[in-house]
C-alpha positions as CSV (number, residue, x, y, z in Angstrom):
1,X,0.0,0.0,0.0
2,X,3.1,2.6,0.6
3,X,4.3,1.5,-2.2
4,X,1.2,2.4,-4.2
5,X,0.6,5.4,-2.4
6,X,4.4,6.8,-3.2
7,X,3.4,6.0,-7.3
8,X,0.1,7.7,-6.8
9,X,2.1,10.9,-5.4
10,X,4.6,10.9,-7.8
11,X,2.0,10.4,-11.0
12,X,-0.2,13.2,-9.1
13,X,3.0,15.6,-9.1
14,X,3.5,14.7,-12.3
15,X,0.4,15.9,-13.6
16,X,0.2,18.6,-11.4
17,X,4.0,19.9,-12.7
18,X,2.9,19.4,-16.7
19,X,-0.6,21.8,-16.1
20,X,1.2,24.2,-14.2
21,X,3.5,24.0,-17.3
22,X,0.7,24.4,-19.8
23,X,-0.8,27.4,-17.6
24,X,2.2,29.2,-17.9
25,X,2.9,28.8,-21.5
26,X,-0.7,29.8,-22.2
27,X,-0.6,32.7,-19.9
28,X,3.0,33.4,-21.5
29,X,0.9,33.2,-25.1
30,X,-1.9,35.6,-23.7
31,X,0.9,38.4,-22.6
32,X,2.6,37.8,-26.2
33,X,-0.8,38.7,-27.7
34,X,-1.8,41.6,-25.7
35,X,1.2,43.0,-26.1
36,X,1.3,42.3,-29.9
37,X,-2.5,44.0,-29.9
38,X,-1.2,47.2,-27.6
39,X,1.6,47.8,-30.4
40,X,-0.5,47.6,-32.8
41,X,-3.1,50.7,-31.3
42,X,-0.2,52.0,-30.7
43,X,1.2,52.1,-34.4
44,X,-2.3,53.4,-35.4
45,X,-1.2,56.6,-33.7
46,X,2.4,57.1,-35.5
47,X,0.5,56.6,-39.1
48,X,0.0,60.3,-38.2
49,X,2.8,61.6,-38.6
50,X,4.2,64.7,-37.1
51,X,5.3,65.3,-33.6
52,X,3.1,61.6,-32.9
53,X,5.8,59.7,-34.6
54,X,7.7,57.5,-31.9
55,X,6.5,60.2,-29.4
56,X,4.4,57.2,-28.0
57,X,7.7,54.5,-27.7
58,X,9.4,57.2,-26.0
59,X,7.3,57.8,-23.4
60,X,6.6,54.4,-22.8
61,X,10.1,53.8,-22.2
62,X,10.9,56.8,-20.2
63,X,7.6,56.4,-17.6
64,X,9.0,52.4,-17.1
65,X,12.5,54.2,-16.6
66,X,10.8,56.3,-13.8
67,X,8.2,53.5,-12.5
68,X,10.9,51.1,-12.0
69,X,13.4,53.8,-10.1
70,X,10.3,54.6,-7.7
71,X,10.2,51.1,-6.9
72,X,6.9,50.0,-8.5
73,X,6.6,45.9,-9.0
74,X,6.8,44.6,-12.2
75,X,3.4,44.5,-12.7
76,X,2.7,48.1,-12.1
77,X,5.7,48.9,-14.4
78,X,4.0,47.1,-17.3
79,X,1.0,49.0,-16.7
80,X,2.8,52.2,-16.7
81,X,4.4,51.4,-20.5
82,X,1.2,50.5,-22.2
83,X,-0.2,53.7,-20.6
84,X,2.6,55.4,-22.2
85,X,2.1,53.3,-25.4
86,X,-1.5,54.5,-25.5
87,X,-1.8,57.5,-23.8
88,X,-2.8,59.5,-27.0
89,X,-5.0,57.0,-28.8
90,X,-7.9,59.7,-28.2
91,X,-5.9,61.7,-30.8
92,X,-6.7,59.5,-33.9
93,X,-9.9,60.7,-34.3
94,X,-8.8,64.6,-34.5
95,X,-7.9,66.1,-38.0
96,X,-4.5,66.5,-39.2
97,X,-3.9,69.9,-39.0
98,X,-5.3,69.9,-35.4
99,X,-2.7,67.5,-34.6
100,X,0.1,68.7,-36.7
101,X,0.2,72.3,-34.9
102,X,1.6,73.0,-31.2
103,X,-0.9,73.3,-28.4
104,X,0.0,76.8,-28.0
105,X,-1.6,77.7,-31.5
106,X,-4.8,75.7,-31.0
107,X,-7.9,77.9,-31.2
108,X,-10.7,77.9,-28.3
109,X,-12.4,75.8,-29.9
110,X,-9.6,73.3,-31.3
111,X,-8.0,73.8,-28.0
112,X,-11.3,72.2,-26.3
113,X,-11.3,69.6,-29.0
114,X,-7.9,68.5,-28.7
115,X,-8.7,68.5,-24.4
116,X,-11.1,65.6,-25.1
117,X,-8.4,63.1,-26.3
118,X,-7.9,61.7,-22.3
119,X,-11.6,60.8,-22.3
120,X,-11.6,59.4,-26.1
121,X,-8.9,57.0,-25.1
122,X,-10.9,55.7,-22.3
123,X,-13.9,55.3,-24.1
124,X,-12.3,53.8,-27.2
125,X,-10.6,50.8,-24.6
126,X,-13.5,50.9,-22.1
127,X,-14.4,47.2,-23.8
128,X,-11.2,45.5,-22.9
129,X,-11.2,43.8,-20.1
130,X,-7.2,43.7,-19.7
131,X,-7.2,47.4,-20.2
132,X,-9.2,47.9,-17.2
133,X,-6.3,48.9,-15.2
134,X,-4.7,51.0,-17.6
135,X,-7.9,53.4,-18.4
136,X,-7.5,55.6,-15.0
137,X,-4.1,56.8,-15.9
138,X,-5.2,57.6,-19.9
139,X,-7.8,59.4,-18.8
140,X,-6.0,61.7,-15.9
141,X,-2.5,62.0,-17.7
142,X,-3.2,65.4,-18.0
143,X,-3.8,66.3,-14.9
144,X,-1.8,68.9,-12.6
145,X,-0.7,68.2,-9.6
146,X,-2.0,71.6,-8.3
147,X,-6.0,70.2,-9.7
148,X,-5.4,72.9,-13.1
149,X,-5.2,70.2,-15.3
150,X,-8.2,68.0,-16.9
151,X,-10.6,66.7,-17.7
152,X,-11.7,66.2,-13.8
153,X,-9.4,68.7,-11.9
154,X,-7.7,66.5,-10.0
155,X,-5.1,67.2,-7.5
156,X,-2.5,65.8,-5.6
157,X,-2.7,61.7,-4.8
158,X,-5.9,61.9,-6.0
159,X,-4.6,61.6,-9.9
160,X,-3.4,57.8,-10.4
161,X,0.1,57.1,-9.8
162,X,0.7,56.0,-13.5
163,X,-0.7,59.1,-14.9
164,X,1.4,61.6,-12.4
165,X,4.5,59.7,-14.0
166,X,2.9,59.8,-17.7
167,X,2.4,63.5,-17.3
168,X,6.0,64.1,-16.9
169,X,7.2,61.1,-19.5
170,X,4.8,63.1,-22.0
171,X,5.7,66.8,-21.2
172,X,9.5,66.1,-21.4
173,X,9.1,64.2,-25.2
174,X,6.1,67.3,-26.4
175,X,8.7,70.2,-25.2
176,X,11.5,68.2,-27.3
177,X,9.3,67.7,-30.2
178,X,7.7,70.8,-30.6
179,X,3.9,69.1,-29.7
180,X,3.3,72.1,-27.3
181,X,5.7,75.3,-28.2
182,X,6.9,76.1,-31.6
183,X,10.5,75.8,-30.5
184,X,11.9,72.5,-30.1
185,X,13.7,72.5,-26.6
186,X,17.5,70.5,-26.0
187,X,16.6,68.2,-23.0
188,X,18.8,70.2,-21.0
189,X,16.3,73.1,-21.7
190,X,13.2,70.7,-21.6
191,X,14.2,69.8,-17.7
192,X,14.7,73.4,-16.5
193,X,11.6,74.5,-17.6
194,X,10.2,70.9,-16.0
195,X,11.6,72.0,-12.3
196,X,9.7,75.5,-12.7
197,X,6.9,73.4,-13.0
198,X,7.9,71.2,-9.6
199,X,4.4,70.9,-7.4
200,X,2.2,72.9,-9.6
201,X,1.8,70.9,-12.8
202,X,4.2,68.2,-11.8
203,X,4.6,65.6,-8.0
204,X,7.5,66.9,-7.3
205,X,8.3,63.9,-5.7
206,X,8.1,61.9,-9.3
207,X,10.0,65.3,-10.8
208,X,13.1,64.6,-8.7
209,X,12.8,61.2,-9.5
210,X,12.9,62.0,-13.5
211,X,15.3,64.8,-13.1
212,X,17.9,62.5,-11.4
213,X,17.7,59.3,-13.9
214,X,17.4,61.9,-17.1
């Protein structure tokens, strides 16, 4: 009967080890794909042209730079990227020469259109469930930290973590790029005008953070 018993184990192990294999190679799959399917909203976006081209990649990859320095895990460091990745998805819908001018020479009314890009990038992702997480920080990225910003006028902790460290990731590419002023900026220049901006429009907690790994 021990004997019996010790096959049984092992041949209930076994099976136990190859399903926790399959799990992982199907959840392994599952991340391939919704990565793949993030890119490819993403790539949407640089079809644009203009400032939008790689402005997306780049602040993906600078708001991870900052997520992982704060300490976040690596699942809230994902989550930060694809918000970077898709942070302006709302702006496909807007026409080109809307989109191809700085935000300093928008109209009142284009000015108003172009402020409803946080809320069309929620909306346009509100039916996927995986994106779930990632729709609080599209929708507040352009928020201030001193509640100035929009669409809600959020201040302060209240504004999602991801989207205090998207606002700075986005600011520092735009003032680069030429997406808010006419002049393009060094990122010397970008990052001095950035620390002006320390506890008004920016955490300045996340701002010291960006200013020390930049």
């Amino acid at each position: 009967q021990n004997e019996q018993l010790r096959t049984l184990n092992q041949e209930l192990e076994q099976r136990v080890d190859a399903r926790t294999s399959e799990l992982k190679s199907a959840n392994e799959k599952l991340q391939r794909q919704y990565l793949k399917t993030i890119k490819v909203f993403s790539n949407l976006l640089e079809l644009r042209g203009g400032h939008t081209a790689g402005h997306c990649r780049r602040v993906a990859e600078l708001a991870r730079d900052i997520a992982r320095t704060m300490g976040l895990d690596e699942a809230q460091v994902l989550q930060v990227f694809v918000g970077g990745l898709l942070h302006d998805i709302g702006l496909i819908g807007l026409p080109d020469k809307l989109i191809g001018r700085p935000v300093q020479r928008l109209d009142i009314e284009e000015t108003a259109l172009y402020r409803q890009h946080p809320l069309s990038a929620e909306h346009s992702l509100l039916a996927l469930d995986d994106m779930q997480p990632i729709l609080p920080m599209l929708r507040a990225h352009h928020e201030r930290f001193d509640g100035e910003g929009y669409p809600d006028k959020l201040a302060g902790a209240a504004i999602p973590l991801g989207a205090r460290i998207l606002a700075i990731a986005d600011t520092f590419d735009d003032l680069q790029h030429g997406a808010l002023v006419d002049a393009k900026l060094t990122a010397a220049q970008a990052r001095i005008v950035m620390r002006e901006s320390r506890g008004t429009q920016f955490d300045p907690e996340l701002l010291d953070v960006f200013l020390h790994i930049t």
